[in-house]
C-alpha positions in Angstrom: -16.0 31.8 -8.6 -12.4 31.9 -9.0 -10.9 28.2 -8.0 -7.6 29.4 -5.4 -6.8 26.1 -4.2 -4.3 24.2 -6.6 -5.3 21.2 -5.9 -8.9 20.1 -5.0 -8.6 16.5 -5.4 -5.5 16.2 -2.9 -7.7 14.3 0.2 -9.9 12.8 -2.0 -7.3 10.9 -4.0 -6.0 9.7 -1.0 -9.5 8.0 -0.4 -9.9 6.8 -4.1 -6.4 6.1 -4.7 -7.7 3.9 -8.0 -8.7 6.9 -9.5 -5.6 8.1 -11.7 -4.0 11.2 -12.7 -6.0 12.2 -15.9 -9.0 10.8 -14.7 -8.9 13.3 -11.7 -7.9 15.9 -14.9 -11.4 14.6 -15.9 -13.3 15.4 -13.4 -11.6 19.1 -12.7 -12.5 19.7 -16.3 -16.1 18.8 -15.7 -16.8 19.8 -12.4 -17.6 23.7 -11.1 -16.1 25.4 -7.7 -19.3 26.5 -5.9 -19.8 28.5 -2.8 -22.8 27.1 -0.9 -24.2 30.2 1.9 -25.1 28.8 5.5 -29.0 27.8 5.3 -28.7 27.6 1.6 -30.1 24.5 -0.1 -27.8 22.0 -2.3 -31.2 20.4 -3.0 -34.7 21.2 -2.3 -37.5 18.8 -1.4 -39.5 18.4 -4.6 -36.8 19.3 -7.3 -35.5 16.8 -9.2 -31.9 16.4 -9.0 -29.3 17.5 -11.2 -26.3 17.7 -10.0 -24.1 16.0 -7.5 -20.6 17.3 -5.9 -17.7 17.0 -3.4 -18.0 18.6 -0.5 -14.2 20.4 -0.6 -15.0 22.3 2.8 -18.0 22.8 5.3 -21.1 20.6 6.0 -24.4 19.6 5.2 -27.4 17.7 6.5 -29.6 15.7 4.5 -32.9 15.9 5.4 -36.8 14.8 5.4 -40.1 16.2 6.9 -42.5 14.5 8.7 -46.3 15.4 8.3 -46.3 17.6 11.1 -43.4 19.7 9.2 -40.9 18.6 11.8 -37.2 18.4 10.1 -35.3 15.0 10.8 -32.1 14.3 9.7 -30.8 11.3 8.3 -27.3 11.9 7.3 -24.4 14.3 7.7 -21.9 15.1 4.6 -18.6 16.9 5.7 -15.4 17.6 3.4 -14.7 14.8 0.8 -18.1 13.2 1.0 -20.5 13.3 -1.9 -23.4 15.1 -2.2 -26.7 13.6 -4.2 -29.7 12.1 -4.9 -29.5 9.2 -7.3 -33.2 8.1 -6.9 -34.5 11.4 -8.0 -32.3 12.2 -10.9 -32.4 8.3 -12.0 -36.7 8.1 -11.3 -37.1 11.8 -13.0 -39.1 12.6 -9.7 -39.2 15.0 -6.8 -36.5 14.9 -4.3 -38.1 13.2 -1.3 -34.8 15.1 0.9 -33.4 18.7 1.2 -29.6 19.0 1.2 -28.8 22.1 3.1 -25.4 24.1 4.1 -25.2 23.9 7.9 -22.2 26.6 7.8 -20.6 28.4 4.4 -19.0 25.4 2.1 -17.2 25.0 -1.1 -18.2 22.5 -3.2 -17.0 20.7 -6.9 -20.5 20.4 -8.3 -21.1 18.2 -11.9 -24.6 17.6 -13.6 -25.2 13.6 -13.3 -26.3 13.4 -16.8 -22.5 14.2 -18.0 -21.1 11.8 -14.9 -23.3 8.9 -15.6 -20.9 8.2 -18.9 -17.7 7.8 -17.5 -18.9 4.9 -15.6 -19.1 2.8 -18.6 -15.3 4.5 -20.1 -13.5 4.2 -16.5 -13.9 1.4 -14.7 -12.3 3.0 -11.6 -15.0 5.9 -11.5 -17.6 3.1 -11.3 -15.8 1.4 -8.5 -15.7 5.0 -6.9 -19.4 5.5 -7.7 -20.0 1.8 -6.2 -18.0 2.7 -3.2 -20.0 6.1 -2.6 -22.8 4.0 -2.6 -21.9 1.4 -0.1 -20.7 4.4 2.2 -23.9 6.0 2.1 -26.0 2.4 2.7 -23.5 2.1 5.8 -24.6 5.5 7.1 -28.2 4.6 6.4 -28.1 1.5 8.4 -25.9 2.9 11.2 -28.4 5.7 11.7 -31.2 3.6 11.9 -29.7 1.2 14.6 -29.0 4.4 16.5 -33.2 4.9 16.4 -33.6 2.0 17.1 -31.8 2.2 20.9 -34.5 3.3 23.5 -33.2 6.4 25.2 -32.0 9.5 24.1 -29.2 8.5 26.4 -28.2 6.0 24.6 -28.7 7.3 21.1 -25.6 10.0 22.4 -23.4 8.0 24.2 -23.4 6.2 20.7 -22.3 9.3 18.7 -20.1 10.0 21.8 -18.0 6.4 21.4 -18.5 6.0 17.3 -19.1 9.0 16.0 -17.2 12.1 18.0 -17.1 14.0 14.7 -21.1 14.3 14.9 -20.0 16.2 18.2 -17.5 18.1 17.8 -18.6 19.5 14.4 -22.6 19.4 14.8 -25.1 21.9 16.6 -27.0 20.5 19.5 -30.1 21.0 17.4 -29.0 19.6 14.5 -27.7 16.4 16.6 -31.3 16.6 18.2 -32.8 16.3 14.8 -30.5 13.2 13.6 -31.3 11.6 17.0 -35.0 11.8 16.5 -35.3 13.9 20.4 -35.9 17.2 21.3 -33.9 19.5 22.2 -34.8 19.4 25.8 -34.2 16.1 25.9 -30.7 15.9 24.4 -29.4 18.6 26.8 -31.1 16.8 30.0 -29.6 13.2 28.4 -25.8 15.2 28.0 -25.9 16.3 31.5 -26.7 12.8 32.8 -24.0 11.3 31.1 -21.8 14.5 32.3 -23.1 13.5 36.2 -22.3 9.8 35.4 -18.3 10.3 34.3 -18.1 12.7 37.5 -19.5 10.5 40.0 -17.7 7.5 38.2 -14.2 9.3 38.3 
């Protein structure tokens, strides 16, 4: 896939701005442009992962299944995050999560084993790789004190105040699935807080 954007790296040096120049040169040099179809998976459950990326444009949900087959989501990626799954490429085991394309995105994709390297040779890249981590523990944490609120109601008006992205960007099933609630119950917990704000203006 031909690369047409000059630059790929522009936003995401502005959020690792200790990453220089050539190491940026690096990365282009090892990295892929990759076009990811809606519904297409960046991961499957059960493979063990290979690659990771930078989401350049689009979105993805991480996801799990629980025994009844029912998808849950536990974390969104839009552009400049990073996709992967350290603890099945580093444990040689099945990915316990499926990465999948909510819309059509481009990603820079690299195979770990090549990236794991230049943690030892740049000591920026492992402060960027230390970063990504902490990011995605944040995110981890975050979505589990938003389970751990009582109501769908309150599981919303959460993403509504801290998280507006999640709704403007998100389906109303997909936010269903991160929120751990039904469909049904997300719509009937929006129009609630909808009724509240009228009656409160």
């Amino acid at each position: 896939m031909k690369d047409n954007n000059n630059d790929w790296s522009v936003s995401l040096r502005k959020k690792y701005p200790i990453v220089s120049t050539e190491e940026w040169k690096l990365l282009d040099q090892m990295t892929v442009l990759k076009k990811i179809n809606k519904g297409e998976s960046f991961l499957s459950y059960g493979r063990i992962a290979r690659y990771a990326a930078f989401v350049i444009s689009g979105k993805f949900a991480f996801s799990i299944f629980d025994d009844e087959g029912n998808e849950k989501i536990i974390r969104f990626a839009f552009a400049d995050d990073f996709l992967a799954n350290c603890e099945s490429y580093y444990q040689k085991k099945g990915s316990a999560i499926t990465i999948t394309a909510l819309e059509d995105s481009v990603i820079r994709r690299i195979n770990i084993k090549t990236l794991s390297p230049l943690y030892d040779l740049h000591m920026s890249l492992s402060r960027v790789n230390l970063q990504i981590f902490q990011e995605i523990a944040e995110k981890d944490l975050e979505h589990q004190y938003i389970l751990s609120l009582k109501s769908p109601v309150k599981r919303y008006k959460f993403l509504l105040k801290h998280r507006p992205a999640i709704i403007r960007k998100i389906s109303i099933t997909s936010i269903a699935k991160y929120l751990y609630v039904s469909r049904e119950a997300l719509s009937r917990a929006r129009i609630s807080l909808v009724k509240k704000q009228v009656f409160c203006d």
